[in-house]
Each structure stands twice: as structure tokens, then as C-alpha cells.
FIPA-897916 format. One record per residue (C-alpha): z, x, y; residue in one letter. Coordinates in steps of 0.2 Angstrom, whole numbers, padded with zeros to 4 digits, always signed. Example, Ala and Ser with C-alpha at 12.3 -4.5 7.8 and 13.67 -1.06 7.14 Angstrom:
# FIPA-897916
+0039+0062-0022A+0036+0068-0005S
//
This chain:
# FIPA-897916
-0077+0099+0137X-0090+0111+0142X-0088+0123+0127X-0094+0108+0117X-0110+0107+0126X-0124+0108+0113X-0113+0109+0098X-0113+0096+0084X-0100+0083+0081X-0102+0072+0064X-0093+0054+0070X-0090+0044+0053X-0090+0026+0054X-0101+0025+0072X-0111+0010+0070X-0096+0000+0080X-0079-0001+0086X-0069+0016+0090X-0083+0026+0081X-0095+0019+0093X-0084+0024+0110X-0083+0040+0100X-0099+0043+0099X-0106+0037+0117X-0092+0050+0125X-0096+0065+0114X-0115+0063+0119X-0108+0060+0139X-0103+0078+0135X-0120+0088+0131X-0114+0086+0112X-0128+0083+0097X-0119+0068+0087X-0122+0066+0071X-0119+0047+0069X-0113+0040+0051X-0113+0023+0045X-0123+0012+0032X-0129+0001+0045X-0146+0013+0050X-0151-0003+0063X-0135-0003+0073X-0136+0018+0072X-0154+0016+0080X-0147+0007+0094X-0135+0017+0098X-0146+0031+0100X-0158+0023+0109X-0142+0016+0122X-0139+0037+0122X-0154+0043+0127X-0152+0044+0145X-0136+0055+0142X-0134+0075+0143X-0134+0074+0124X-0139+0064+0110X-0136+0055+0096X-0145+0056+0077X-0142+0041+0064X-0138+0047+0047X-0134+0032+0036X-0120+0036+0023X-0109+0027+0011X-0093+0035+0012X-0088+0027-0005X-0101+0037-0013X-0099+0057-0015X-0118+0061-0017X-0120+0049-0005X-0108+0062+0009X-0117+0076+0001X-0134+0070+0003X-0129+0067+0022X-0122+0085+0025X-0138+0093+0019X-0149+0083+0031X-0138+0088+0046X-0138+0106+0040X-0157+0104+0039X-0159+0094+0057X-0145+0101+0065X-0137+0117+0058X-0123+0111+0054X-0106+0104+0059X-0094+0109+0072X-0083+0093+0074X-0078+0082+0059X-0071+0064+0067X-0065+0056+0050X-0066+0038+0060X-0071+0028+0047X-0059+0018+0040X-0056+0002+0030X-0041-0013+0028X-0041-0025+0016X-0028-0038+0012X-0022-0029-0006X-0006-0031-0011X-0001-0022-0029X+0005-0038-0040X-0008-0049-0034X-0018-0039-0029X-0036-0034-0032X-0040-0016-0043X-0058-0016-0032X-0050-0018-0016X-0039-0004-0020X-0052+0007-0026X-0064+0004-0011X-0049+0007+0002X-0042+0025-0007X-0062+0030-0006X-0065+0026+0011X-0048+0031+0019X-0044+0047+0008X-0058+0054-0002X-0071+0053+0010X-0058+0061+0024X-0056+0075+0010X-0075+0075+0006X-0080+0075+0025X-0066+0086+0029X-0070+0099+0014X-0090+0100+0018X-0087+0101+0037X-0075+0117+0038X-0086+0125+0023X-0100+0122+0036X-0090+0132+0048X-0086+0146+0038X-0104+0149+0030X-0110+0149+0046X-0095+0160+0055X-0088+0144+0066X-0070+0150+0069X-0067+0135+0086X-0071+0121+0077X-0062+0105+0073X-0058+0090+0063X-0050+0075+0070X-0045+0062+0059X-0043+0044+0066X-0026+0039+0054X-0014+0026+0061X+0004+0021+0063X+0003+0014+0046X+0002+0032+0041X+0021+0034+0047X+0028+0017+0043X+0024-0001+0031X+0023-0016+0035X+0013-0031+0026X-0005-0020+0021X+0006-0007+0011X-0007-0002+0000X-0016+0002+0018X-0001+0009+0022X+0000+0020+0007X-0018+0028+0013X-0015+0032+0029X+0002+0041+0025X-0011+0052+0012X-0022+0056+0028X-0005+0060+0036X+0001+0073+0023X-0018+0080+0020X-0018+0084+0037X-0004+0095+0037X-0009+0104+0021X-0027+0105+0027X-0018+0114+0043X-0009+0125+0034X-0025+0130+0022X-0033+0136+0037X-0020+0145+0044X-0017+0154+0024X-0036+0162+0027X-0033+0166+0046X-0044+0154+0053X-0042+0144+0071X-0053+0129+0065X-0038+0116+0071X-0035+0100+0063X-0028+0085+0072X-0020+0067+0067X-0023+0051+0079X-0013+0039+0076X-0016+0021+0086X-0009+0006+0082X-0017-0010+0086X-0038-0008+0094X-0046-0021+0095X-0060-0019+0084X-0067-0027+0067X-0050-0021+0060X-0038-0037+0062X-0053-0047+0056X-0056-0038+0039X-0038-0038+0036X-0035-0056+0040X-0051-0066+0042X-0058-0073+0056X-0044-0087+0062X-0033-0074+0058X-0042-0058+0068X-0044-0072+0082X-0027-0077+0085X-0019-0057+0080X-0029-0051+0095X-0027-0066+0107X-0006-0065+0102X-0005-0045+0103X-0010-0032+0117X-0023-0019+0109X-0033-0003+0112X-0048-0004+0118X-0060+0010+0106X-0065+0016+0126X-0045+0022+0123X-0048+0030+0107X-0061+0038+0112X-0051+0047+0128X-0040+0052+0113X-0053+0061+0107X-0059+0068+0122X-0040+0077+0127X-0038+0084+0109X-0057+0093+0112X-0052+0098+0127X-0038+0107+0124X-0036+0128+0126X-0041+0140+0109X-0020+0142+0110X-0016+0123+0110X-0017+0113+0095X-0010+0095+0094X-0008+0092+0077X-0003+0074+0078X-0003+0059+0094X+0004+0043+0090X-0005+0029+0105X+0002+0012+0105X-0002-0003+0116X+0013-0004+0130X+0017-0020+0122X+0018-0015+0105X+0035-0013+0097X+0032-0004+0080X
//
């Protein structure tokens, strides 16, 4: 992780959970975070939590759901920071949304958060790179197993199989202009984080992670920590972690 020293790493989605372990471990490693989410207050206390570390992290609050929202938030990290190195799309939302009863709203909020701010991130970050002729950087996006099978939360599903297959084709956009930015899929299946309760409410996020064995984001954010890690010759293009105890 040395070679990351001093670079910057955008973490979407860092005010908690996996974002948060993300972020903490990134900074452990001498790296400038940039720190996304729309909670400013829980983003300032992070920071503060990281200032003992070898690097640091910077709140910038976002609403993914918003374009000029991710815009706005690029531009102030190319003005404070340079720009960005490492793009980890952790940000990520699940609703209980199915398609005949479901809710058009809850869709809509989902496909922006899962998939159009992985491409808006994704897009801004690597053109970043480019401008700025960044040829080891990296994008990580946080997907899940949904992404490779459905279960109950199928329009959920149905967005992380899109940040599966954009994944690919964003790996094989880099390799069409010769660059060795790399691109990398992490797939977990249950962590215990907000996720259970957003999907199921409270009783039902209570008993899902008192039933189940889970990831802890600590896990995650060791995930993370390989993928960066690894050689300029190595890429791992997708890990699928599961708790032992976890069937599918």
C-alpha cells in the first residue's frame, strides 16, 4: 500500500457502515480521502476520529441522486485536492420495491443511487486520471451477490447485475485506449450495516442480523485493502466474500 501514500481516494457513501471502515483504513495508509455522503456532521466526525492517522480525511457532502450535485463535488476536490486517483463507488441503497406493487419513486431513487452515480462517479473519476496523465489508478465498486443472482429485492437485484455488466464494459473501455487504470467488482453478501434495516425495517433488520452470520464493514474494508495492493500486472476484476455461514 505504500504507492498509495499521499494519493487521493474519493469513498462514496462514507458517513457509516462499509464506507466508513473504508475510509478509516485508506487514511491508516498515508492516503488524502475525499469522504462523500449527505450527512456533513457524521463526515466531520470522522475526520476528526482520523486526524491522528498518517493521512487524512476531507468531508464533501454529495447527493449521489443528483448529477450537478456529483459535479459540484468533483470540482471542489479538483480545487482542494488535485483530483482523484481512487474511485470506491460504496454508496449503495435497498429498498423493498417490488415491480406490481411496487413504488415508481423507490425505483427511481435505487437506479440513481446504485447505477447512475457508479457511472457519473466512475466517468468523472477516470477523466480526472486522464487530464491529469494518472495511468495506476483505480475504481472499486462495492456491488453484491445480488449482482449475480435474485432473490426477494429483485428490482435491487436488477441494479447490482447493471454495476456487474458496467464493470466489464468499463474494463474493456480502458483497455480500447491503452490505459492500466483497473477496474474491480466486490461482491459481499450479507454486512451488517444499515443495509437489512432499510430493506426490511427495524424488527425485521433486527431479527435478519441476530438469525444470519454477517460481514463486519472492518472485512470490506480488508477487501479493499488486497485489491489496492495488488502488482501493476495483477488486476482482480471481480471477488465474491460471503459470511462462512451463508449459503447463496
Amino acid at each position: 500500500m505504500e504507492k498509495w501514500e499521499g494519493r487521493v481516494a474519493l469513498v462514496t457513501g462514507a458517513s457509516m457502515g462499509t464506507g466508513r471502515a473504508i475510509a478509516k483504513l485508506l487514511a491508516s495508509h498515508g492516503m488524502r480521502v475525499a469522504a462523500c455522503a449527505r450527512s456533513l456532521d457524521k463526515l466531520q466526525i470522522l475526520a476528526k476520529e482520523c486526524m491522528s492517522l498518517r493521512g487524512c480525511v476531507i468531508p464533501f457532502k454529495c447527493d449521489l441522486r443528483d448529477r450537478e450535485s456529483i459535479e459540484a463535488m468533483f470540482c471542489k476536490i479538483k480545487e482542494k485536492m488535485m483530483g482523484v486517483d481512487v474511485c470506491i463507488n460504496n454508496a449503495g441503497l435497498a429498498l423493498d420495491a417490488p415491480i406490481i406493487g411496487g413504488n415508481y419513486d423507490q425505483w427511481e431513487e435505487m437506479w440513481q443511487v446504485n447505477v447512475m452515480a457508479v457511472c457519473i462517479c466512475s466517468h468523472l473519476s477516470v477523466k480526472s486520471m486522464l487530464d491529469r496523465g494518472i495511468d495506476d489508478g483505480h475504481i472499486i465498486n462495492i456491488n453484491s451477490l445480488s449482482g449475480h443472482r435474485v432473490g426477494k429485492a429483485h428490482f435491487y437485484s436488477a441494479t447490482k447485475y447493471a454495476v456487474t455488466a458496467l464493470s466489464e464494459g468499463i474494463r474493456w473501455e480502458l483497455r480500447g485506449v491503452n490505459s492500466h487504470i483497473k477496474i474491480t467488482s466486490i461482491s459481499p453478501g450479507l454486512v451488517q450495516t444499515n443495509f437489512a434495516y432499510n430493506l426490511m425495517g427495524k424488527e425485521g433488520g433486527e431479527e435478519c442480523y441476530k438469525s444470519r452470520q454477517a460481514l463486519k464493514p472492518e472485512d470490506m474494508a480488508k477487501s479493499v485493502e488486497f485489491v489496492l495492493a495488488t502488482p501493476p500486472h495483477v488486476q482482480v476484476s471481480e471477488m465474491m466474500i460471503r459470511p462462512t455461514e451463508q449459503v447463496v
